[in-house]
C-alpha positions in Angstrom: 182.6 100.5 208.3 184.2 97.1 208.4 185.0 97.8 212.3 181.7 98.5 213.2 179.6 96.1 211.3 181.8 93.7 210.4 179.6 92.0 208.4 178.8 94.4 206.1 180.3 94.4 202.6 179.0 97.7 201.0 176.8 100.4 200.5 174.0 101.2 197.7 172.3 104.5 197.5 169.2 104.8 196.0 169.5 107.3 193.3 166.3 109.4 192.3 166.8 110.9 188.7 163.8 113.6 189.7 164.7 115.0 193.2 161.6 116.8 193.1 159.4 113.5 192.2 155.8 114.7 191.7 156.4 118.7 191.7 157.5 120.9 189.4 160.8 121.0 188.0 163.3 124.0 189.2 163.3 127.1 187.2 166.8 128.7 185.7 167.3 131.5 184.5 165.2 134.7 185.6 161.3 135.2 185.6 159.5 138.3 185.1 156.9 139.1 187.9 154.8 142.3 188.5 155.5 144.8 191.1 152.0 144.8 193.1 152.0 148.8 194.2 153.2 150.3 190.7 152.8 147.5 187.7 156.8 147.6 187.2 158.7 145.2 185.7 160.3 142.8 188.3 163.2 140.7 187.7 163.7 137.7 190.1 166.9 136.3 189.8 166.4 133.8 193.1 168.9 135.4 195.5 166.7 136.8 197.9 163.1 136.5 198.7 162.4 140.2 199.5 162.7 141.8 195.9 163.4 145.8 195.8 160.9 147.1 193.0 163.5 149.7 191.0 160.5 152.0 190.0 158.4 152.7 193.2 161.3 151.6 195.8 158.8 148.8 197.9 159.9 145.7 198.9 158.0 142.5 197.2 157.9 139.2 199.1 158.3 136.1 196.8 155.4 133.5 196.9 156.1 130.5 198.6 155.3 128.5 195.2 157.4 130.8 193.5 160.0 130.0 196.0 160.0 126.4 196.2 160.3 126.4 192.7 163.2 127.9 192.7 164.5 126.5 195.7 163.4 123.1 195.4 163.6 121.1 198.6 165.8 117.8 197.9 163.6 114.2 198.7 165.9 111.8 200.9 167.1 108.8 199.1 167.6 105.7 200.6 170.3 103.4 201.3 170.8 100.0 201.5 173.6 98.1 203.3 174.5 94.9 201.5 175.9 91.7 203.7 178.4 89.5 203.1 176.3 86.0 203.8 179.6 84.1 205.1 180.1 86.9 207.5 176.7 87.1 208.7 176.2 83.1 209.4 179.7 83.6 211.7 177.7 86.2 214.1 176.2 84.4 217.5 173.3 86.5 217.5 172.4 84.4 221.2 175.0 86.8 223.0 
């Protein structure tokens, strides 16, 4: 880094405690969901979004808020770049 931007003394990231800030929280574990052709017990363990119903053999597609909640999508955080003040006052910014 110090080759590049020589003025540069370091790097701060920004960290966000709640990567989903303002949605809902992931879910663990497995949830229970209804099979829509035959009422049988589905269990969603998050692997794949196309569940196989074990009773009546058709293929259940996963809501995309289902989804999303258990694949949350990860917010950017930002970073700053911190300067060294001495370095920066050497840089002819006139070039």
């Amino acid at each position: 880094m110090k080759k590049g931007v020589p003025a540069a003394d370091f790097f701060v990231n920004e960290q966000i405690h709640d990567k989903l800030k303002g949605s809902e929280p992931a879910i663990s574990g497995g949830i229970a969901l209804t099979c829509p052709k035959c009422a049988g017990a589905l269990i969603i363990d998050g692997k794949d979004r196309l569940v196989p119903c074990k009773y009546c053999g058709v293929n259940v597609y996963l809501p995309d808020d289902l989804w999303l909640r258990l694949h949350p999508v990860e917010v950017k955080s930002r970073w700053y770049l911190v300067y060294d003040k001495k370095e920066v006052e050497k840089i002819d910014f006139d070039k």
